[in-house]
C-alpha positions in Angstrom: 6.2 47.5 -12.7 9.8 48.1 -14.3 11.0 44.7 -12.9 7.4 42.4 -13.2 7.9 43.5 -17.1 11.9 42.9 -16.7 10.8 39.2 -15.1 8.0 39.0 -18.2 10.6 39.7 -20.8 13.4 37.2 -19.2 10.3 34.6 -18.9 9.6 35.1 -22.6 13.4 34.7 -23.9 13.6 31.1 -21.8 10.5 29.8 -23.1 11.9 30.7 -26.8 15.2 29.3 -26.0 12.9 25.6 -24.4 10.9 26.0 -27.7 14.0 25.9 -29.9 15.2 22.7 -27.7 12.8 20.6 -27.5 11.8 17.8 -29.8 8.8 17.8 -32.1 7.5 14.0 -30.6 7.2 16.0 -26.9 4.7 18.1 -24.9 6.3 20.8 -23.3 3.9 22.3 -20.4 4.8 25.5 -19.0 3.5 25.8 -15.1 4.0 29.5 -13.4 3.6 28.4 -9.9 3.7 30.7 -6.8 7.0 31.3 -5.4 6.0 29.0 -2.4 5.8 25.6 -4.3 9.5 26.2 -5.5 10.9 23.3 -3.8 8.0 20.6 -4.1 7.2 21.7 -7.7 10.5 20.7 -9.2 9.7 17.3 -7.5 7.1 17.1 -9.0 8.1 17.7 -12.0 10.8 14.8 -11.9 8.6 12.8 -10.9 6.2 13.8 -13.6 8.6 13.2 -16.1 9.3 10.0 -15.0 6.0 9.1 -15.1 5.4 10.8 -18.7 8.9 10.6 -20.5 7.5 12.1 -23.7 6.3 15.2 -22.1 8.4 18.2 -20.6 7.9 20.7 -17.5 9.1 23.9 -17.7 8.8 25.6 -14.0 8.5 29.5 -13.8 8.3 30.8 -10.0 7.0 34.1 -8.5 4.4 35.9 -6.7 1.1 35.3 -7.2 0.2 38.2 -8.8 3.4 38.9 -10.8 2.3 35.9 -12.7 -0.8 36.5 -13.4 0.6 39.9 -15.0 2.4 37.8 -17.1 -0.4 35.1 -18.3 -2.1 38.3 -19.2 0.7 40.0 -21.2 0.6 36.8 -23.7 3.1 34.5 -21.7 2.4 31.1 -23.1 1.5 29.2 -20.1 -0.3 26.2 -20.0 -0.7 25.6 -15.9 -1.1 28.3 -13.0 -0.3 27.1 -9.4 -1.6 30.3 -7.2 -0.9 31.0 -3.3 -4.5 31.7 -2.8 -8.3 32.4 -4.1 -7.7 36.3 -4.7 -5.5 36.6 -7.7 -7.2 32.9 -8.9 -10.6 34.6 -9.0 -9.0 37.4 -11.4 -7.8 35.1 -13.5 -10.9 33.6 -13.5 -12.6 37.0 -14.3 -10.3 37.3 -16.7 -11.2 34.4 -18.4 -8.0 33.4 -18.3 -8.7 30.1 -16.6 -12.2 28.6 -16.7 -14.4 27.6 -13.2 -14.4 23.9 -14.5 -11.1 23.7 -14.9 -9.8 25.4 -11.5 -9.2 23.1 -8.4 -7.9 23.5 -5.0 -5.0 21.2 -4.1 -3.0 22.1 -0.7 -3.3 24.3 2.3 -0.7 26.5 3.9 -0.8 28.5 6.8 1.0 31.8 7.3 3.7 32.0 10.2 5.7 35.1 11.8 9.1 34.3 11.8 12.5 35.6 13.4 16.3 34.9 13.0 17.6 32.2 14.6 20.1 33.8 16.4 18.1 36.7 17.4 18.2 38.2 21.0 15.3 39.9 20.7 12.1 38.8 22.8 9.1 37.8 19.6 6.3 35.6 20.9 3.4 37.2 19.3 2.9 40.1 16.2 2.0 42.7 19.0 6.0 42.2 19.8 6.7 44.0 16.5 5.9 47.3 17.9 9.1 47.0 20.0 12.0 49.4 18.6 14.6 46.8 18.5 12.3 45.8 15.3 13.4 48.0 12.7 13.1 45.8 9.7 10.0 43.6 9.0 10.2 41.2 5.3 7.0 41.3 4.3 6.2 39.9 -0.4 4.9 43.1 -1.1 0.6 42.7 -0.3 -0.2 44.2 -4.0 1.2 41.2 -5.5 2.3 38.8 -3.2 -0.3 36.7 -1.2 1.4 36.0 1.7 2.0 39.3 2.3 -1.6 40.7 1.5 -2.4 38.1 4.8 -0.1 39.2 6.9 -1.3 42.8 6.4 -5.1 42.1 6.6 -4.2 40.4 9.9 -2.5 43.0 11.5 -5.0 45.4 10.6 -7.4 43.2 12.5 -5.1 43.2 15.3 -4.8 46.9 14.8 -1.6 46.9 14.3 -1.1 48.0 10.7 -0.7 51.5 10.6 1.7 51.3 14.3 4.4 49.1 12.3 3.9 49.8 8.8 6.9 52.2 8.3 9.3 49.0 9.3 7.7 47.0 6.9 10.5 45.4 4.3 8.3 44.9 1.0 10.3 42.0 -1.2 9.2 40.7 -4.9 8.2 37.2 -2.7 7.7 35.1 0.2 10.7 33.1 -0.5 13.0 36.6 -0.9 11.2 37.6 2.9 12.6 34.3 4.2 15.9 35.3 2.7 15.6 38.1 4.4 15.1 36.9 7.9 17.2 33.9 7.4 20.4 36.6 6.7 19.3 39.2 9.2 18.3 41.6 7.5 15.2 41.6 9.0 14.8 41.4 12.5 11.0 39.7 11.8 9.0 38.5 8.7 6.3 37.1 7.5 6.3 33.6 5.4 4.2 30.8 5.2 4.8 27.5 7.0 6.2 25.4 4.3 8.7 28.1 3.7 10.1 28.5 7.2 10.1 24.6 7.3 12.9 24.7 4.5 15.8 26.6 7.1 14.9 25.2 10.6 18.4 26.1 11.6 18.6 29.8 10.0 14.9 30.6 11.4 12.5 30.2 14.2 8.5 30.1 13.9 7.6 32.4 16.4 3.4 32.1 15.9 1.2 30.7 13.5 -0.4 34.4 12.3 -4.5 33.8 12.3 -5.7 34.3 9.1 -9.5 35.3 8.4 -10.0 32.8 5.8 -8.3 29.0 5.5 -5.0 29.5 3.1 -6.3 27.5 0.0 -3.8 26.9 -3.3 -6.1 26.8 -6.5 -4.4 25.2 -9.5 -5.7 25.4 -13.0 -5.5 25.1 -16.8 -5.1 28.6 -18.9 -7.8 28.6 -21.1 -5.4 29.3 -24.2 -2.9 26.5 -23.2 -1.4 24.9 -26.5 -1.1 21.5 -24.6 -4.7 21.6 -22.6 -4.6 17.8 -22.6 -1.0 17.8 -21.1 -2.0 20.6 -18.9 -5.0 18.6 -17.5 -2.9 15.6 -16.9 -0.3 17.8 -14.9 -2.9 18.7 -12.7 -4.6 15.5 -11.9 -0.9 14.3 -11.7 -0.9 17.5 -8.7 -3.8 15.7 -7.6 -2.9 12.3 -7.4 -1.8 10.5 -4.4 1.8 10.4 -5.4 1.8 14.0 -6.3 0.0 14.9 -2.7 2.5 12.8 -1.4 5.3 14.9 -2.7 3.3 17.9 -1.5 3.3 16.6 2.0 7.0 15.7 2.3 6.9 19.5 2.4 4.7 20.1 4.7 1.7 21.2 2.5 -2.2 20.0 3.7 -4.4 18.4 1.8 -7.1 20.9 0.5 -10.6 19.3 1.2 
């Protein structure tokens, strides 16, 4: 809790210091997006920009849920980009983001990884039980969705409770890749577009079964001071050139 409030507070003095910046002639659109979309977010954004040179993008990344903490703690943002349907449908409980305005814009898929370099024989998540796994990088499941996947599939493989001590929680997905990609972890858990970004630091070594297709919602926050900005973001998301960008990193298009 002590660090999602530390992350809320160094959210808070950015935004301030974007605030002070910008011009009064331009939209400025705050988008938290989950930690996932890092890479093809800030094309996105470019491209955006070019698209709309009088508006601005300011990209905040994170879990999932650490951003939804902060939407709810009074962070002014205008778009939310989640990792799945779970922490979505709080918001949306919330009222934080309303049904009409929530849309579902990529698919993922969730992938057991291992270092490159490893000697260690991984072909499937039973291979975790073996003892030269120690360390498993899992974004911690209370917060993170790629790690509340990974659990809920090994429980249904029944193999929670037999590995659980190794597990690794980090803040994110991306910080699990770290993890794996330096070694510090002899196994983790990321999703597919993520592992695609160090092809020469990690191997996949299964796609993990997941009981439910990985879905990313995006939406407007109902109190956004730029909701026609924010809306035009989104379809932007939406748009053939923005799936386009989503693609180049290996997202699906959400049907």
């Amino acid at each position: 809790m002590r660090l999602q409030l530390a992350n809320f507070k160094k959210l808070m003095i950015i935004l301030g210091f974007y605030a002070c910046v910008s011009t009064a002639s331009a939209a400025q659109i705050t988008v938290s997006a989950a930690a996932s979309l890092t890479n093809a977010f800030n094309d996105l954004a470019k491209a955006y920009q070019q698209q709309y040179p009088h508006d601005q993008v300011l990209l905040n990344f994170g879990a999932s849920g650490s951003l939804l903490q902060q939407i709810q703690n009074g962070a002014p943002v205008d778009v939310f980009a989640s990792a799945d349907q779970e922490t979505m449908n709080q918001a949306q409980v919330k009222k934080l983001v309303l049904a009409q305005d929530r849309f579902d814009f990529v698919n993922n898929t969730l992938v057991l990884i291992t270092p490159k370099k490893t000697t260690l024989k991984v072909s499937s998540l039973k291979d975790l039980q073996q003892p030269g796994i120690k360390h498993i990088a899992i974004g911690n499941p209370a917060y993170t969705p790629a790690g509340r996947y990974a659990k809920a599939a090994m429980q249904q493989n029944q193999l929670w409770t037999k590995v659980q001590a190794k597990m690794v929680n980090v803040n994110n997905v991306r910080q699990a890749l770290d993890y794996v990609a330096n070694a510090a972890a002899e196994a983790g858990f990321v999703f597919a577009t993520d592992a695609a970004l160090m092809p020469d630091k990690v191997t996949v070594v299964t796609t993990v079964a997941t009981s439910q297709p990985i879905r990313y919602p995006i939406a407007r926050i109902a109190t956004s001071k730029h909701p026609t900005e924010a809306a035009k973001f989104i379809a932007f998301v939406r748009s053939a050139k923005g799936q386009k960008i989503l693609q180049k990193y290996g997202f699906q298009t959400a049907h």
